[in-house]
DRENDO-1510 file (C-alpha; in Angstrom, 1 decimal, always signed):
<recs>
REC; n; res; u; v; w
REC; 1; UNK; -1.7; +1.5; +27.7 .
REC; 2; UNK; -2.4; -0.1; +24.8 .
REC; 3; UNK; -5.8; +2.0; +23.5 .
REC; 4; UNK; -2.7; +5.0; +23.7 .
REC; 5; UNK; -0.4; +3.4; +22.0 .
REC; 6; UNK; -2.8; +3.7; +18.6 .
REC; 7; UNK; -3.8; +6.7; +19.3 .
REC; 8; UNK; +0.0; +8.2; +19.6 .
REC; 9; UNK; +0.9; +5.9; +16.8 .
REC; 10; UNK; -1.8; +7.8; +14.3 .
REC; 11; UNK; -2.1; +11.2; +15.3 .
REC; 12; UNK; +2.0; +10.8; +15.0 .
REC; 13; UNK; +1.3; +9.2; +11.5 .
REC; 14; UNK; -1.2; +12.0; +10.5 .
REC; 15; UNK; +1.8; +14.3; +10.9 .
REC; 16; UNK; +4.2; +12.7; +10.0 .
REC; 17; UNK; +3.4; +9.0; +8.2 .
REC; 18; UNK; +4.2; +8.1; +4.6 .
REC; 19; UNK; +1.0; +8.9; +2.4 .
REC; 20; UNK; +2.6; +9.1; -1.3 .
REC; 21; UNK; +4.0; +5.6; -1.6 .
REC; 22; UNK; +2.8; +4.1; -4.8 .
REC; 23; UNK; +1.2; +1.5; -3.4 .
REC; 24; UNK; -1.0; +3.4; -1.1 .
REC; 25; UNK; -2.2; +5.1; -4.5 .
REC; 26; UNK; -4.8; +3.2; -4.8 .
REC; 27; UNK; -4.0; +0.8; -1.9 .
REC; 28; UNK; -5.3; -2.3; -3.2 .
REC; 29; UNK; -5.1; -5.7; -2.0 .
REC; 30; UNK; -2.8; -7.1; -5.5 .
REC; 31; UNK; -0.3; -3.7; -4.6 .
REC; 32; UNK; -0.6; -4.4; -1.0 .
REC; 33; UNK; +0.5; -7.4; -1.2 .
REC; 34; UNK; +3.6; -6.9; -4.3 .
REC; 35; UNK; +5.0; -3.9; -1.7 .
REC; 36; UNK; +5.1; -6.2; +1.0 .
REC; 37; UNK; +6.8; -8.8; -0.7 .
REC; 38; UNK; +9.4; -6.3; -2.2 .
REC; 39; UNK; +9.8; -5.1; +1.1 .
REC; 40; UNK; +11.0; -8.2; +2.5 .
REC; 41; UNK; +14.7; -7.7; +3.0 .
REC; 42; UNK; +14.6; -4.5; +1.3 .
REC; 43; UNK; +14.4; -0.9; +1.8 .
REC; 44; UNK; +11.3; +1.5; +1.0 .
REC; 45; UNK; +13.6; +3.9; -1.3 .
REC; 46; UNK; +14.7; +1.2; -3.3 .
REC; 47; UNK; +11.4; -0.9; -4.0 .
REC; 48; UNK; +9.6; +2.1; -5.7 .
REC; 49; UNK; +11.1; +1.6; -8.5 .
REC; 50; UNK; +10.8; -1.8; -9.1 .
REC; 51; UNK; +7.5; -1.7; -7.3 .
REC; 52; UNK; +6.4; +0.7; -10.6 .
REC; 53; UNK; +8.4; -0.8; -12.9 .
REC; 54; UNK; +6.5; -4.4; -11.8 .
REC; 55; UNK; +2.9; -2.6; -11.6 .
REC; 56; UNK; +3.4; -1.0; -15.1 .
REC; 57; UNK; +4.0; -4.5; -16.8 .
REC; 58; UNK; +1.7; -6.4; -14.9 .
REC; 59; UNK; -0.8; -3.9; -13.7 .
REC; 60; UNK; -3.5; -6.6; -12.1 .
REC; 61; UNK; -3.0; -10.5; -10.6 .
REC; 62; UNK; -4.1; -11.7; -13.5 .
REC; 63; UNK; -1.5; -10.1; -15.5 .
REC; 64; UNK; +0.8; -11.7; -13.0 .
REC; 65; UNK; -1.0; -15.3; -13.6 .
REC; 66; UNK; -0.3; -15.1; -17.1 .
REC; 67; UNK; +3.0; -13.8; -17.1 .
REC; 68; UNK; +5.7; -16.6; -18.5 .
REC; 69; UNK; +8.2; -17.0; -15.6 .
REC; 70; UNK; +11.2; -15.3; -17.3 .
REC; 71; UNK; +9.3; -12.3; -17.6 .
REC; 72; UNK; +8.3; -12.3; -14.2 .
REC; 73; UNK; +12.3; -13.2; -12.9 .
REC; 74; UNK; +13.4; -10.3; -15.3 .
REC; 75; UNK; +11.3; -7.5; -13.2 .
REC; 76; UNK; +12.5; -8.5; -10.0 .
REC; 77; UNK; +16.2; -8.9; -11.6 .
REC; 78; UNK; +17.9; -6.8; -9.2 .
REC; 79; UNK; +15.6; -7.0; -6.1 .
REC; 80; UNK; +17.2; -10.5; -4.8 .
REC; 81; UNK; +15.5; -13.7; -2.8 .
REC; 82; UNK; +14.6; -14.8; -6.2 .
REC; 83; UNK; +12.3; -17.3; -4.2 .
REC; 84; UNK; +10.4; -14.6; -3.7 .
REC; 85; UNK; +9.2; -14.2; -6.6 .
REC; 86; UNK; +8.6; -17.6; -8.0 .
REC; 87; UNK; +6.2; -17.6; -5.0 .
REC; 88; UNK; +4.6; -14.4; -5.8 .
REC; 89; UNK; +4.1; -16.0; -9.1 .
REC; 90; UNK; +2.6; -19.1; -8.3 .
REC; 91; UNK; -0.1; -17.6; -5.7 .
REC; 92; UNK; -1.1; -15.5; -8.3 .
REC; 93; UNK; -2.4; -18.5; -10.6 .
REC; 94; UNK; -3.5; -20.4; -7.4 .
REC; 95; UNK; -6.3; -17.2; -7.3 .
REC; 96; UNK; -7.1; -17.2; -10.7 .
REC; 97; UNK; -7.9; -21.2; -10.1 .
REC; 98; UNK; -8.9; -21.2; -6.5 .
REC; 99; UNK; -10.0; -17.5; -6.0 .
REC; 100; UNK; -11.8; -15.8; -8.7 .
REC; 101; UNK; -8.7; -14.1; -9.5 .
REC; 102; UNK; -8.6; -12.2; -6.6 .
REC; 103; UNK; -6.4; -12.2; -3.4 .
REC; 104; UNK; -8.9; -14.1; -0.3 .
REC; 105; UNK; -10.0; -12.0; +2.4 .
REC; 106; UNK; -10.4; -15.3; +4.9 .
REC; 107; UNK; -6.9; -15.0; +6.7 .
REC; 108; UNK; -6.5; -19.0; +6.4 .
REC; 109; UNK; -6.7; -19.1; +2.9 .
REC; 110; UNK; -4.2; -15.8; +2.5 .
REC; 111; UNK; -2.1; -17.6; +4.7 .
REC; 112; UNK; -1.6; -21.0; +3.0 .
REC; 113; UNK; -0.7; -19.3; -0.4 .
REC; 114; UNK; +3.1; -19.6; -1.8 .
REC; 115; UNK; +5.1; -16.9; +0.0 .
REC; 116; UNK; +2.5; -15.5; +2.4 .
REC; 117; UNK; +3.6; -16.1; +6.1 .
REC; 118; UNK; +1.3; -14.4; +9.0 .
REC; 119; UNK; +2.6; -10.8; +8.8 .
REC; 120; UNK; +2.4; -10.6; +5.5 .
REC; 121; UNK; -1.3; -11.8; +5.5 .
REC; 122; UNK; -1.8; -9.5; +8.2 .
REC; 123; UNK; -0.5; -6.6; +6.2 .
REC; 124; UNK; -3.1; -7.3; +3.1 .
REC; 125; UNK; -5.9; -8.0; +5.4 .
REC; 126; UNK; -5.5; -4.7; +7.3 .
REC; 127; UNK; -4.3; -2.2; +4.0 .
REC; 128; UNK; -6.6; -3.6; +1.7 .
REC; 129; UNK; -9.1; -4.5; +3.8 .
REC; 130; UNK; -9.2; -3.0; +6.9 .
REC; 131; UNK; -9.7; -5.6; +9.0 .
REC; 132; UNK; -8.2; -6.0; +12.2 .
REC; 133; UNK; -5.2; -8.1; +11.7 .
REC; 134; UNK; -1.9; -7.1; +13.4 .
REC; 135; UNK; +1.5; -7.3; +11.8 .
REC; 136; UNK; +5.0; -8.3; +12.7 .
REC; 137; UNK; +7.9; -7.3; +10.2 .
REC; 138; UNK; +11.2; -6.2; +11.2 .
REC; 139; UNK; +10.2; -2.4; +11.8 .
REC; 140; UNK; +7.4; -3.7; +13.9 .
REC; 141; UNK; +9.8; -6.4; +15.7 .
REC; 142; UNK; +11.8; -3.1; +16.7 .
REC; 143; UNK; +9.5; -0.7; +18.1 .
REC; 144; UNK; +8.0; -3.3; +20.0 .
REC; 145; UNK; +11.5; -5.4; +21.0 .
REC; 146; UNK; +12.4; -1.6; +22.4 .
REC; 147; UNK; +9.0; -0.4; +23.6 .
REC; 148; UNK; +8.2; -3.0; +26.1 .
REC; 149; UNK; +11.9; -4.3; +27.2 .
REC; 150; UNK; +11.9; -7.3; +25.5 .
REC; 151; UNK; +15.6; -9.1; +25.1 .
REC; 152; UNK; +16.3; -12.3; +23.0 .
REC; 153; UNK; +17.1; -12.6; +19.2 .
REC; 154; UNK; +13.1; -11.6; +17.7 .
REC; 155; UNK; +13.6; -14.8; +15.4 .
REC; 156; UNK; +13.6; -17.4; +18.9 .
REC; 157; UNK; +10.1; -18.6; +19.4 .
REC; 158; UNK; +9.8; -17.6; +22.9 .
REC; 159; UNK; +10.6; -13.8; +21.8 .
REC; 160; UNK; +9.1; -14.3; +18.8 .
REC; 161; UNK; +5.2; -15.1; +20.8 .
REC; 162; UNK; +5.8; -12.4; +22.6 .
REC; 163; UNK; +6.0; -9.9; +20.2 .
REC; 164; UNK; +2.8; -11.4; +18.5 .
REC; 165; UNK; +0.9; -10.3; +21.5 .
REC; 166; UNK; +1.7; -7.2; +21.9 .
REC; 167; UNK; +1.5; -6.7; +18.5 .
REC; 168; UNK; -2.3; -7.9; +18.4 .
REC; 169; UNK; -2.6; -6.1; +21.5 .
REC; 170; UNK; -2.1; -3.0; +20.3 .
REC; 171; UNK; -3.4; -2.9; +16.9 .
REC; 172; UNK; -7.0; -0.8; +17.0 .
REC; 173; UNK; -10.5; -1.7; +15.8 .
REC; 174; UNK; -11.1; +1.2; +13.4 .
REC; 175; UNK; -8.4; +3.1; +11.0 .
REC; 176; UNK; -5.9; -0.2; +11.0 .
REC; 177; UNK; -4.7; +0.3; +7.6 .
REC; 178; UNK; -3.6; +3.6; +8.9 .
REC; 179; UNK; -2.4; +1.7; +12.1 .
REC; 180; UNK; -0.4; -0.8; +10.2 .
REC; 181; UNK; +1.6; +2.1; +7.9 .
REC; 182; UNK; +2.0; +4.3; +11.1 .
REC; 183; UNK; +4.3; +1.3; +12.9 .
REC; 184; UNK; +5.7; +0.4; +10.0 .
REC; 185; UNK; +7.0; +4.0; +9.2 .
REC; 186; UNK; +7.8; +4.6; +12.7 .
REC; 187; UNK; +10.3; +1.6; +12.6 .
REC; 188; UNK; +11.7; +2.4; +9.4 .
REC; 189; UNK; +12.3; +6.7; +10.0 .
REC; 190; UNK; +12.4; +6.9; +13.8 .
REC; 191; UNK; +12.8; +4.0; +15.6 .
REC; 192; UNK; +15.6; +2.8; +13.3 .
REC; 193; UNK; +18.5; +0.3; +13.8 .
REC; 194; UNK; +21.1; +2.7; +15.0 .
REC; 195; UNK; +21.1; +5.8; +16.5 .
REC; 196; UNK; +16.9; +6.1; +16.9 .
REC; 197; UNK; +15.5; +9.3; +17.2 .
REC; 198; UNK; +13.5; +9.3; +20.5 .
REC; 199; UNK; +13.2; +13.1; +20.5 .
REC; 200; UNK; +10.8; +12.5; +17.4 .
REC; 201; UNK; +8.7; +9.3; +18.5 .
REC; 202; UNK; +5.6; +9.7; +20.0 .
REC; 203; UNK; +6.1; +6.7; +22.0 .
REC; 204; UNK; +9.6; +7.5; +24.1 .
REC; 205; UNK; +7.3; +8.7; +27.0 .
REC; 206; UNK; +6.9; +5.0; +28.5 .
REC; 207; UNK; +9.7; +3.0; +26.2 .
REC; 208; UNK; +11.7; +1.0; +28.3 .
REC; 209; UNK; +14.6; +1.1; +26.0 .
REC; 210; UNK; +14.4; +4.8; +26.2 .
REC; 211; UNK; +14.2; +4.8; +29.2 .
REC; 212; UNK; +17.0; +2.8; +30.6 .
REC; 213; UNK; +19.1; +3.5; +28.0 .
REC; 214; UNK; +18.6; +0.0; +25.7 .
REC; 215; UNK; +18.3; +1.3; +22.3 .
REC; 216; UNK; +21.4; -0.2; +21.2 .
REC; 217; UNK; +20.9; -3.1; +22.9 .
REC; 218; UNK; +17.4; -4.1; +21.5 .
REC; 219; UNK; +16.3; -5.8; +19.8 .
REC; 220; UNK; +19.2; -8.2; +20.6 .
REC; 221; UNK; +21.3; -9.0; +18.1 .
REC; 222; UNK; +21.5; -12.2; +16.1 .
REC; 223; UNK; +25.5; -14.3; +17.5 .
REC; 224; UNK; +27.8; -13.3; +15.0 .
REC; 225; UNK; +28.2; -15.8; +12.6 .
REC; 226; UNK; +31.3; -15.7; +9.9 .
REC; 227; UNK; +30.1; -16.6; +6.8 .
REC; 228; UNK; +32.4; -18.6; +4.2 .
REC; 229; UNK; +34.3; -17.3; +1.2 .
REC; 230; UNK; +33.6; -19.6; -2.1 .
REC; 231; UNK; +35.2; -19.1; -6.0 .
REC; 232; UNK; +34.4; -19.3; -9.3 .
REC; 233; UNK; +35.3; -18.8; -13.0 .
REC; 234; UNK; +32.5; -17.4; -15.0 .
REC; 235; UNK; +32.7; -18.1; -19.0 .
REC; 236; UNK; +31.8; -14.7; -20.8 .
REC; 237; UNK; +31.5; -16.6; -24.4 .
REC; 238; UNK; +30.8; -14.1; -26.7 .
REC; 239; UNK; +30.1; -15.1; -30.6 .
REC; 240; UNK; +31.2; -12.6; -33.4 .
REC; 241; UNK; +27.2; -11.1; -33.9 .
REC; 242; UNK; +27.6; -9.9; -30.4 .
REC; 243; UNK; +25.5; -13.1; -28.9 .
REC; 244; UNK; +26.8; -14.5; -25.1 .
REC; 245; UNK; +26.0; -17.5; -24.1 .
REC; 246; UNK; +23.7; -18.5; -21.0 .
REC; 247; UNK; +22.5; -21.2; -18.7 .
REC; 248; UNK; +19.6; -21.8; -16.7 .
REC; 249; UNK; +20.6; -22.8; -13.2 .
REC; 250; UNK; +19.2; -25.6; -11.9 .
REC; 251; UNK; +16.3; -25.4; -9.0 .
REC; 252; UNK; +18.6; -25.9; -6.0 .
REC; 253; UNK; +20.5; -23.2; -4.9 .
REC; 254; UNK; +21.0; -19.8; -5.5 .
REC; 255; UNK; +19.8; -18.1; -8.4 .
REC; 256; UNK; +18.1; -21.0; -9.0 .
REC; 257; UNK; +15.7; -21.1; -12.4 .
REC; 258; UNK; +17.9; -17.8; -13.5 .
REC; 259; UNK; +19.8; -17.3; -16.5 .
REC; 260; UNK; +23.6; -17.2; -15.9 .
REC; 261; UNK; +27.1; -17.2; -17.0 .
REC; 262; UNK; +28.4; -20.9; -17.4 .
REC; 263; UNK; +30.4; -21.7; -14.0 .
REC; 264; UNK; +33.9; -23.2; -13.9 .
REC; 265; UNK; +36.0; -24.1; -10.9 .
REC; 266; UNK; +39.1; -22.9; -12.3 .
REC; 267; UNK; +40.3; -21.4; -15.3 .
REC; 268; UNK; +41.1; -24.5; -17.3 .
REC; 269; UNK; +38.1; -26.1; -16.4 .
REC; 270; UNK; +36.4; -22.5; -18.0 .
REC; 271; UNK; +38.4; -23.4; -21.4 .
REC; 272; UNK; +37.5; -27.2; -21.7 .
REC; 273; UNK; +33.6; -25.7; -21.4 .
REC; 274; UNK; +34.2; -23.0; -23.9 .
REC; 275; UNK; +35.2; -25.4; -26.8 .
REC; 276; UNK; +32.6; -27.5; -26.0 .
REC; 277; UNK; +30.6; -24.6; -27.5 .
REC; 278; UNK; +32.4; -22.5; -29.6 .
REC; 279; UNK; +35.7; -22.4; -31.5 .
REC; 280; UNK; +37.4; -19.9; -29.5 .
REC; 281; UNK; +41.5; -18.5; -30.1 .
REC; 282; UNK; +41.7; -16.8; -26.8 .
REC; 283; UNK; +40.4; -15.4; -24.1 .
REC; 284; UNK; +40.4; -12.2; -21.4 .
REC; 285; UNK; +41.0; -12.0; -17.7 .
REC; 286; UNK; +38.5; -9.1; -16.5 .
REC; 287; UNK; +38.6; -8.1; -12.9 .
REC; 288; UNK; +37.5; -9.8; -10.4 .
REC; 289; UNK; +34.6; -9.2; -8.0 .
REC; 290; UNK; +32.9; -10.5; -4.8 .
REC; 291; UNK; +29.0; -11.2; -4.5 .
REC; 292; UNK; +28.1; -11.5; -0.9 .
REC; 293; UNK; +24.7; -13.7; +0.3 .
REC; 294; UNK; +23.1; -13.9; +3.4 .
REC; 295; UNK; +24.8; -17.0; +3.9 .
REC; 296; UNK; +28.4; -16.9; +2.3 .
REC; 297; UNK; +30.4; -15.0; +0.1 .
REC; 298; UNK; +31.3; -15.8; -3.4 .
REC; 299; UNK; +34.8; -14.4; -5.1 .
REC; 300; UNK; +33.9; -14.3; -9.3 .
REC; 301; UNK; +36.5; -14.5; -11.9 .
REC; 302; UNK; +34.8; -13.7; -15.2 .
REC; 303; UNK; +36.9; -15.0; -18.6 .
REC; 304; UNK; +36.1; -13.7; -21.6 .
REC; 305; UNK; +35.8; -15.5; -24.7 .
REC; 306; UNK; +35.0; -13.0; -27.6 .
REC; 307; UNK; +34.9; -13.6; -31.1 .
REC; 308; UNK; +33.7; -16.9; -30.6 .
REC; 309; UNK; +32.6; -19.1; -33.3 .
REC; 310; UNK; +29.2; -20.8; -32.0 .
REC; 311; UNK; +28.6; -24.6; -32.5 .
REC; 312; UNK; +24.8; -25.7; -33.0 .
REC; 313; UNK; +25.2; -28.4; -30.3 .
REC; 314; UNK; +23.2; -26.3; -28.1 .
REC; 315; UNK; +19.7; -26.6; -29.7 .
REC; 316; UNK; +19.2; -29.6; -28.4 .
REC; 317; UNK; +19.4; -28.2; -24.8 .
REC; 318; UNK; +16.5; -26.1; -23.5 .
REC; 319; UNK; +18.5; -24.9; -20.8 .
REC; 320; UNK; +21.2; -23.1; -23.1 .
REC; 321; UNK; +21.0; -20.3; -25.3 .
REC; 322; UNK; +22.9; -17.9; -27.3 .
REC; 323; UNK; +21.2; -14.5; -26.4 .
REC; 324; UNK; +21.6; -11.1; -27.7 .
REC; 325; UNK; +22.1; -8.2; -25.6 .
REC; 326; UNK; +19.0; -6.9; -26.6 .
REC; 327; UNK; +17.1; -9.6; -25.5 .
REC; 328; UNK; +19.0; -9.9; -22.2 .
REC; 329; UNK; +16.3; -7.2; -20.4 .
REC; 330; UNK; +13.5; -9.7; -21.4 .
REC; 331; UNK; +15.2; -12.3; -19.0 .
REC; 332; UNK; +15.7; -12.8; -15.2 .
REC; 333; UNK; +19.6; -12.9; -14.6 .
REC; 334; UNK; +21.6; -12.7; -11.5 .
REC; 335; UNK; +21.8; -8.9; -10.6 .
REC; 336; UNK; +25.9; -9.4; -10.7 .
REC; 337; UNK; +25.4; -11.0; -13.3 .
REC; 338; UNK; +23.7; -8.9; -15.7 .
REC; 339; UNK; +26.3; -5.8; -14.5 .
REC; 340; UNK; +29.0; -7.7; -15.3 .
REC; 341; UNK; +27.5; -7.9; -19.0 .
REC; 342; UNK; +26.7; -4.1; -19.4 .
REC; 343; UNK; +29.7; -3.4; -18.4 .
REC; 344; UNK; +31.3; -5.1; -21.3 .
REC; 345; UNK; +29.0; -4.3; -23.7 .
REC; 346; UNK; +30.0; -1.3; -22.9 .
REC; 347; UNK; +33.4; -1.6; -23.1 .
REC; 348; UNK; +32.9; -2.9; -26.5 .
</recs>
């Protein structure tokens, strides 16, 4: 069964695989690796533009090692699990220290960098590589979940060691980079979350799902979970040149290390941090909007404060500046955030 599965698995991909993704062209290990990243939690259509937009500012690893980490932060700005990134960053100079500048090929020492968890090893080692090392992201968790039958959440260790095996098992000697992007697409244009198209998969001859009529049922959903509602007032200070005023977040949390809006929880706790920083005369209620995590949603009242008059207090703080909206695409901000700002420069 298994020797078949490949075989299916690429003549379907020679058909009908992705083969003009930018980071096939050329697939090396450094745009292996950025994809995959970007990929995590994210779909194909919209990484390629960030993917390029990434690639054409920091074309090699090292260009990524040397990067300041607001430049780095102000790519991604937009793409989300801002984490990601930092890692990303940091195991880049880790392989200009440790490495020679270049990504290892021993799976170990792929594996203990900042950000790189099995699959994602896996992924470099086979695309860039070609060696035999199987993969397990959520296309793959999918084909295989509804291939072979198996119920349970794929994030429960039990499922979870399942699917490893069948994913090793199945993964073939010789063409595995081809392999590795045939599952992948498979998951992410046939075998899709809902309504698959098992008339199109080369693998709905023996897939039990198919076959008993499982597809919607696996892989088996996570228990619903209602996520909380939070609030808050953002300050919009604006100075009379144009200039807003931003924060760096702390390194807890979310957005953490990011340039933001100041935070209040209400709107008189918004006007006692305003005149800490400005002389201001009044201020404008803009609509309201919700930002929704993984993990809870978050209700933002943004106040503007235009025409301000800035005080100098803020010098002394490395975590505050007065920024022009010119500079504002030279920093990483909150994707929110940085909408909320265009909008009213916009606006005027």
């Amino acid at each position: 069964m298994t020797a078949t599965v490949s075989k299916r698995l690429l003549r379907w991909y020679d058909q009908h695989g992705r083969k003009d993704l930018p980071w096939q062209h050329p697939r090396d290990a450094y745009r292996v690796w950025l994809s995959e990243v970007m990929l995590q939690q994210t779909q194909v259509a919209t990484v390629i533009g960030y993917f390029e937009r990434f690639v054409g500012a920091l074309p090699t690893l090292r260009d990524l090692a040397a990067a300041d980490e607001d430049s780095v932060l102000a790519l991604w700005s937009g793409l989300g699990y801002y984490r990601r990134a930092r890692f990303l960053h940091r195991a880049a100079q880790i392989c200009v220290e440790q490495h020679g500048g270049e990504l290892p090929r021993d799976f170990d020492a792929l594996h203990s960098l900042p950000g790189i968890g099995r699959s994602t090893a896996g992924a470099i080692l086979a695309q860039a590589y070609g060696l035999r090392f199987a993969i397990l992201d959520g296309n793959v968790k999918r084909v295989l979940a509804r291939y072979h039958g198996i119920h349970g959440h794929p994030a429960e260790s039990a499922v979870e060691k399942q699917l490893w095996q069948h994913a090793e098992a199945h993964t073939p000697v010789t063409r595995v980079a081809d392999y590795t992007q045939a599952i992948m697409d498979l998951g992410a244009t046939v075998c899709v979350r809902s309504r698959p198209r098992c008339e199109s998969c080369p693998l709905a001859g023996d897939c039990i799902a198919h076959r008993d009529g499982l597809t919607a049922q696996l892989p088996t959903s996570k228990p619903g979970k209602r996520i909380p509602t939070r609030s808050t007032v953002m300050l919009v200070l604006r100075d009379r040149q144009g200039r807003v005023l931003l924060e760096r977040r702390g390194p807890q949390g979310v957005w953490s290390g990011l340039w933001s809006l100041p935070e209040a929880t209400d709107p008189d706790g918004a006007w006692r941090i305003a005149q800490q920083h400005a002389q201001i005369d009044d201020a404008q209620a803009l609509t309201p909007f919700t930002h929704v995590f993984s993990h809870y949603r978050l209700d933002i009242e943004p106040l503007l404060f235009d025409r301000a008059t800035a005080q100098r207090s803020i010098a002394d703080n490395p975590h505050m500046r007065w920024c022009s909206f010119e500079e504002l695409a030279s920093l990483g901000l909150p994707a929110p955030v940085r909408s909320l700002l265009l909008q009213i420069n916009d606006a005027g």
